[in-house]
N, C-alpha and C positions, 0 to 999 in steps of 0.2 A: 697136762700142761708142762712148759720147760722148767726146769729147777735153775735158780737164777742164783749165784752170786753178785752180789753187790757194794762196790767198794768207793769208800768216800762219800761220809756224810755230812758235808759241810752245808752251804746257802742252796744250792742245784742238789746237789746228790740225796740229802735227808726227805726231799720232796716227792722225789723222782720211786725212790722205792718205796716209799708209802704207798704212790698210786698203786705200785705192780702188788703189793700188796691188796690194795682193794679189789685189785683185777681178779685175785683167789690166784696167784700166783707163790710159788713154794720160795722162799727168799731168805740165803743168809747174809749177814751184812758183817762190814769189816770199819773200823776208822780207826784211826790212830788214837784218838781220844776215847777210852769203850764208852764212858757216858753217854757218846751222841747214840750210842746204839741203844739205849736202854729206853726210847718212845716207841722206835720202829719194833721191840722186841713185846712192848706192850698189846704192839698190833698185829702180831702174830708170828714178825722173825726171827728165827735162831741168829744167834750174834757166834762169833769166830772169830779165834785170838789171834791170828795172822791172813796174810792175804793168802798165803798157800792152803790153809784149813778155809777159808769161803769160795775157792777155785776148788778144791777137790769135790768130785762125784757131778760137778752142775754140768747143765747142758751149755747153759749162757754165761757169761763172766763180764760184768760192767763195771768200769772204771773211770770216777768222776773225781781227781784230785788237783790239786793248784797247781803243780808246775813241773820240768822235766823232773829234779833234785828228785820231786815226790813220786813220779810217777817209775824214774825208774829205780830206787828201791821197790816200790811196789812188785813190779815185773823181776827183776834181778837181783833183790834181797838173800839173807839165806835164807829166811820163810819167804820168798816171794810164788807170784802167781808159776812160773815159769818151775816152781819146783813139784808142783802138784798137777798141771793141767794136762789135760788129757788126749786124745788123737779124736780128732772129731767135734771139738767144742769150737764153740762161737767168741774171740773175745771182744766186743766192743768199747773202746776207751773213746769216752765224749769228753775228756781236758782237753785244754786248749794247750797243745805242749807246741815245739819245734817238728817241721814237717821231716827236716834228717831224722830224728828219737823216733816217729810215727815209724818207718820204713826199716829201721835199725829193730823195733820191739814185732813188725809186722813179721820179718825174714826167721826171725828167734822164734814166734808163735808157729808159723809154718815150718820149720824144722821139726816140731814135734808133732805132725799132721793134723795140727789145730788151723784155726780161722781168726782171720781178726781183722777190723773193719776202725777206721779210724772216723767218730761218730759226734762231732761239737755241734752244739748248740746256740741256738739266740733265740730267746725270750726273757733270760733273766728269773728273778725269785718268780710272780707272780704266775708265768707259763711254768714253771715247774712243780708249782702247786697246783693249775688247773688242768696240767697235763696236756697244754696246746705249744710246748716248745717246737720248734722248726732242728728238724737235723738236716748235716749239709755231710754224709756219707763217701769216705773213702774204703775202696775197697774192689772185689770182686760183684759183680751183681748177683750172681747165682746167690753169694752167700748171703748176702744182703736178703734177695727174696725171703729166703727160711727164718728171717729175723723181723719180719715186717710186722707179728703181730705182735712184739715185746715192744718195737717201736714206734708203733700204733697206741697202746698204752699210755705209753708215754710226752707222744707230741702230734701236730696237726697238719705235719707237712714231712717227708722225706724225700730228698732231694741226692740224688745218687750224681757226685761230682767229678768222678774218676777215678784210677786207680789209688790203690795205699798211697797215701801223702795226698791226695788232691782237699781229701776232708779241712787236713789241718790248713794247706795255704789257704782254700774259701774262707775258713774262720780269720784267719789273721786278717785278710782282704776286706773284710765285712769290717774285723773290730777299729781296721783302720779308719771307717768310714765313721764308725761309731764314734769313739773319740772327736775327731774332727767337727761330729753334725753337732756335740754337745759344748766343743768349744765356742764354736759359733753363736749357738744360742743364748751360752753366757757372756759377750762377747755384747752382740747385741743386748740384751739386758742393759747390761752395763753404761753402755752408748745412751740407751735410754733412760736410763734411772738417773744419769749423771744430770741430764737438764730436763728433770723434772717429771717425766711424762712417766705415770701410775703403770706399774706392772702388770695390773691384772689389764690394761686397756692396749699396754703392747701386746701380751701371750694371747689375746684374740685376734688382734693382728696378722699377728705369725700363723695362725692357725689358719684363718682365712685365707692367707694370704700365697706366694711363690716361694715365703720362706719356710712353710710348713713344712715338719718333719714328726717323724717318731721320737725324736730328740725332746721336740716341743711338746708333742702328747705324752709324754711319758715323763718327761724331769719338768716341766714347765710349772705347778703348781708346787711340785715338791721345793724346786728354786726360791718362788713366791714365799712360800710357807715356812722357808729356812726347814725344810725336814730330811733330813740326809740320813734317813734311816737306811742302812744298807740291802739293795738289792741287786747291786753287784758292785764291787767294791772299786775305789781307788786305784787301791793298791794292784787291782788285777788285770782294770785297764792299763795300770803302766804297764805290767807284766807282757802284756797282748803286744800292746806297742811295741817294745824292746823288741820281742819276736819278730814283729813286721818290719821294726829297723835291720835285723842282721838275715833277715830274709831277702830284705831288697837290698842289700850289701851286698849278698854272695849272687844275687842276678842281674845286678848292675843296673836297675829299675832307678830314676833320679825321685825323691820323693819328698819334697821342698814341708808340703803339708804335715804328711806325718813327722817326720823330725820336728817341728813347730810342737806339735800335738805331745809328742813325746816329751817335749822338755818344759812344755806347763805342767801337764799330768806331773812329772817328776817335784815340780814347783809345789804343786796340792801335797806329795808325797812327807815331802823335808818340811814342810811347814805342819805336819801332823795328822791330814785328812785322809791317810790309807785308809785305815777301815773305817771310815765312813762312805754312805755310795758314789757313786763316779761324776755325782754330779756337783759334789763338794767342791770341784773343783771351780765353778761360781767363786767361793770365796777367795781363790788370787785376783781376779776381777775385781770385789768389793773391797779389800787392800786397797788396789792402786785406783780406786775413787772414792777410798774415803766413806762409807755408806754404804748399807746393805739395799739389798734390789729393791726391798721392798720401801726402802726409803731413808730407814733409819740411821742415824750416823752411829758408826764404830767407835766400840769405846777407848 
């Protein structure tokens, strides 16, 4: 089987190499924090004290971290991946960074007749624990195929979207939608809790109903239940956004919604709700009505 580096083990990443771990896959893992490495290590990983020592000798090389800042010391550090990796290796990076960083790290990896495939995902904590995440795959296909069963492992759909960089803009495009479907729902809530009518009798509703979404399956009870336990953060939905703003800047796309979206998100941000999940963002809604969804007035 491939020998896998694995880097960033944050909410997605600590998950993700567990499975390849279950899979009897050979895997050293890397974070910035070693702590986080010290479950996975329980579970059978070698841990390694830079990204350059978990890239040396692997066939595979995965990289799951917050944002460009991180990802490209990761790639371009003086321990970075780029100082170790080898002619022939696979690098897959499933962050959600800038599609220019994606094309800029893809050209660097191919100079050293390495591979790399730009690889993000949607399903959040819960598919990255069940191992049914969705990849939406930039890259070559050939290389893509040789990786289908580490990707396989790992999620329940691969989805090959075009060349290096096409990976990162499907994500941003998606998370645009993402953001959006969540403000709505709080949005609505809100509309509704304000005169009277019980939340658990709208989120049936919705569900039933042409407003139904994944937004609603998936944040809809956690809104109810005030539980913003993070499984994906605030913070990173602004982060997506932001992207998808200076993406559609630089291709002159008009994009009324997402700047809307961006600057509540931002609103959850400054009022303290980053790391809690994305769907905290409910409570600038419950602010300006005075009263949480579920009814209760703020104190």
């Amino acid at each position: 089987m491939k020998k896998i580096g694995f880097i960033g083990l944050g909410t997605m990443g600590a998950p993700m190499a567990s499975n390849l771990l279950k899979k009897g896959y050979e895997v050293t893992v890397y974070n910035r924090t070693p702590s986080k490495c010290e479950p996975l290590v329980a579970e059978g990983a070698a841990a390694a004290a830079t990204p350059r020592e978990a890239a040396a000798g692997r066939d595979v090389v995965i990289t799951m971290v917050s944002n460009d800042d991180s990802i490209r010391e990761v790639f371009y550090g003086e321990d970075g991946i780029l100082r170790s990796l080898e002619a022939g290796v696979t690098v897959i990076d499933s962050s959600t960074i800038s599609p220019g960083l994606v094309k800029e790290i893809a050209a660097s990896v191919g100079e050293l007749g390495a591979y790399f495939l730009d690889a993000p995902v949607t399903g959040s904590k819960p598919a990255a624990i069940d191992g049914t995440l969705v990849f939406m795959v930039g890259g070559e296909a050939s290389v893509l195929q040789n990786v289908t069963d580490v990707l396989d492992t790992l999620g329940k759909k691969i989805i090959h979207m075009g060349p290096n960089g096409s990976g990162s803009v499907a994500k941003l495009a998606h998370n645009t939608m993402v953001g959006i479907n969540n403000l709505a729902l709080a949005e609505g809530f809100a509309i509704a809790a304000k005169s009277g009518i019980p939340a658990d009798s709208f989120l049936e509703l919705v569900q039933l109903g042409s407003a139904g979404s994944k937004a609603a399956d998936l944040k809809g009870r956690k809104i109810i239940e005030a539980d913003f336990s993070n499984q994906f953060s605030l913070a990173l939905m602004l982060k997506d956004l932001k992207l998808a703003s200076s993406l559609t800047d630089v291709s002159g796309i008009p994009a009324p919604m997402l700047n809307m979206a961006k600057s509540l998100f931002q609103a959850g941000a400054t009022q303290g709700y980053g790391d809690e999940d994305l769907s905290a963002v409910v409570k600038c809604y419950e602010a300006w009505i005075g009263q949480t969804i579920g009814g209760k007035p703020l104190d």
